[in-house]
N, C-alpha and C positions, 0 to 999 in steps of 0.2 A: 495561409492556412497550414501547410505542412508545418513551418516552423513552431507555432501552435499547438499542433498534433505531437510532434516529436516531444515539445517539453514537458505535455500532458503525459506520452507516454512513457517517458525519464522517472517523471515523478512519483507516476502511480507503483510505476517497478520498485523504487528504493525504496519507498513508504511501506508498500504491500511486504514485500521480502523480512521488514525489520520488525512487521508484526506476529510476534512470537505464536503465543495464543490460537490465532487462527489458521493459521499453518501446521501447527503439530495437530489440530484437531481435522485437519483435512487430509491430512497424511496420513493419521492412526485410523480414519474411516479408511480412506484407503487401502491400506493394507487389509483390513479386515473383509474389504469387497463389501462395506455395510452401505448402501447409500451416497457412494461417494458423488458420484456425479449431483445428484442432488443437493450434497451440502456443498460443490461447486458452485452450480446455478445461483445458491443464495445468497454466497458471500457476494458472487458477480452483482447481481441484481443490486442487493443495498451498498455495494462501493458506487455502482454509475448513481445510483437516485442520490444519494448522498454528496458525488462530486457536482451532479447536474445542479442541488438545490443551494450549495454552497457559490459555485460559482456565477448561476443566474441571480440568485438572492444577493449576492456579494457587489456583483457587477452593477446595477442598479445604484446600491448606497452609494458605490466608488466614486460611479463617474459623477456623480454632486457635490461630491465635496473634494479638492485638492488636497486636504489636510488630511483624509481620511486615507486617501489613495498611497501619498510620502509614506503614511503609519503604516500603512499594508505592505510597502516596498522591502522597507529597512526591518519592518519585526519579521516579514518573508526571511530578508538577510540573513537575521539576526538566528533564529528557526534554525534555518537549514544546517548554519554554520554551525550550529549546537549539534545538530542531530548526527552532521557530517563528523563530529568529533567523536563524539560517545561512540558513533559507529566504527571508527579509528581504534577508540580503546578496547570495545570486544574481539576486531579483529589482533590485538597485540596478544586476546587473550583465549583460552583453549576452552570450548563451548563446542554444543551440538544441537539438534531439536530429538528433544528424549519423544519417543510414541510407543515406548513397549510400556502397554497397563494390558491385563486382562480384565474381560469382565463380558458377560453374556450378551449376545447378541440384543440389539433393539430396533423396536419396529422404524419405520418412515415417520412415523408422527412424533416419536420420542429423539428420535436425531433431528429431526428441523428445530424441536422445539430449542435443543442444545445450541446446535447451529446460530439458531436469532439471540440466544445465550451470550453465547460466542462472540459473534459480532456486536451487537446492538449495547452489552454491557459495559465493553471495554472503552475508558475514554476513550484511549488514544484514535478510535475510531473519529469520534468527532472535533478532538484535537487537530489531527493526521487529515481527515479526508475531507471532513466539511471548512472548518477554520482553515490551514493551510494551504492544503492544496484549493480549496476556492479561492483563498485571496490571490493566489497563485493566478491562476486561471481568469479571476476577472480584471485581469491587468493584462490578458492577451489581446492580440490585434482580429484572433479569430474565436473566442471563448466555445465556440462550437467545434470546433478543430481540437479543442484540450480536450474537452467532453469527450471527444472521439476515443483519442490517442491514451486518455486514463482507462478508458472500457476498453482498449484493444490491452493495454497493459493487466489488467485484472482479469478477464478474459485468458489470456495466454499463462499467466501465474498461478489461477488456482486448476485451471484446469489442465496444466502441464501436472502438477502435483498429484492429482485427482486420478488422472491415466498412467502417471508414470512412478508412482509411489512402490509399488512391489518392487521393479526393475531397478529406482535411484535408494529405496531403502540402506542398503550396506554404504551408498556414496554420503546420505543423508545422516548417517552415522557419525561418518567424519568431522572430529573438529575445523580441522583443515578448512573444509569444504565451508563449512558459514564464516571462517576468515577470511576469504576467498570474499565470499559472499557480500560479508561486512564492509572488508574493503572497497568492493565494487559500488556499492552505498552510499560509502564516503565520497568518492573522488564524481559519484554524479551530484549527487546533494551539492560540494564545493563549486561546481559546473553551473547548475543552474541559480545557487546566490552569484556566482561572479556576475553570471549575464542579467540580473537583476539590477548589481551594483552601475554595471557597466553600459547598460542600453535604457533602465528604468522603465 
């Protein structure tokens, strides 16, 4: 199960991190003290339902079919290695997460509604958490254990952001700091296709 847990929570971190979108819009509530913890909560909430439906829904089809399971393996591979590159080329290249807009305060109803905006519009959400990281997850030995270790990683990402956004603002400024970032992306994403390639 830990080994499980650990890959779950590898993946949910470099996935989560690379998504632009909903990070600067957790950060810019942030800073503004508008709701943040709240647009926390919800990213949390629909990343675990989203990895839970993917990877319980996934796991099912898999284990029926061999042919289906090979395709989930190699396009996982195939995925990761892609993302682990692109994520290579922004760290070569000088970027930041922009969150300075003005604009009037909004109530709790008008930031959730942004919020599910936010998440629920952007493919890569179902690309990234449902599609990948389930096929991902329903090729584990513990698929309960990945579930875990995605919701400890989501968990810890948006609401590290969410508490710590005034204080990392000038760090989160830094191009640096998302090459940094990006990097770190890369060289897990490479990680967990090797052990794809390597253990199956």
């Amino acid at each position: 199960m830990l080994h499980s847990y650990l890959n779950g929570l590898v993946i949910a971190l470099g996935l989560i991190m690379a998504i632009g979108a909903q990070n600067a819009f957790v950060v810019s509530q942030a800073l503004r003290r508008e709701h943040h913890l709240w647009v926390a909560g919800v990213c949390v909430f629909f990343d675990v339902l989203l990895v839970a439906c993917g990877v319980y829904g996934l796991a099912h089809i898999l284990t029926t079919s061999p042919v289906l399971l090979a395709v989930a393996r190699w396009g996982g591979v195939l995925f990761l290695s892609c993302y682990a590159v692109l994520a290579l080329r922004r760290a070569l290249s000088k970027h930041s997460l922009e969150t300075a807009t003005v604009r009037p305060a909004q109530s709790l109803r008008a930031v959730l509604v942004t919020t599910l905006a936010v998440t629920l519009l952007n493919p890569h959400v179902y690309l990234d958490t449902v599609l990948l990281i389930g096929s991902l997850g329903a090729q584990q030995t513990s698929p309960g254990g990945y579930v875990l270790g995605a919701a400890t990683g989501s968990v810890l990402w948006f609401f590290s952001l969410a508490l710590g956004a005034a204080k990392l603002a000038p760090w989160l400024a830094r191009p640096l700091t998302w090459r940094v970032i990006d990097f770190l992306v890369a060289m897990m994403m490479f990680s967990v296709a090797a052990q794809l390639v390597l253990n199956g």
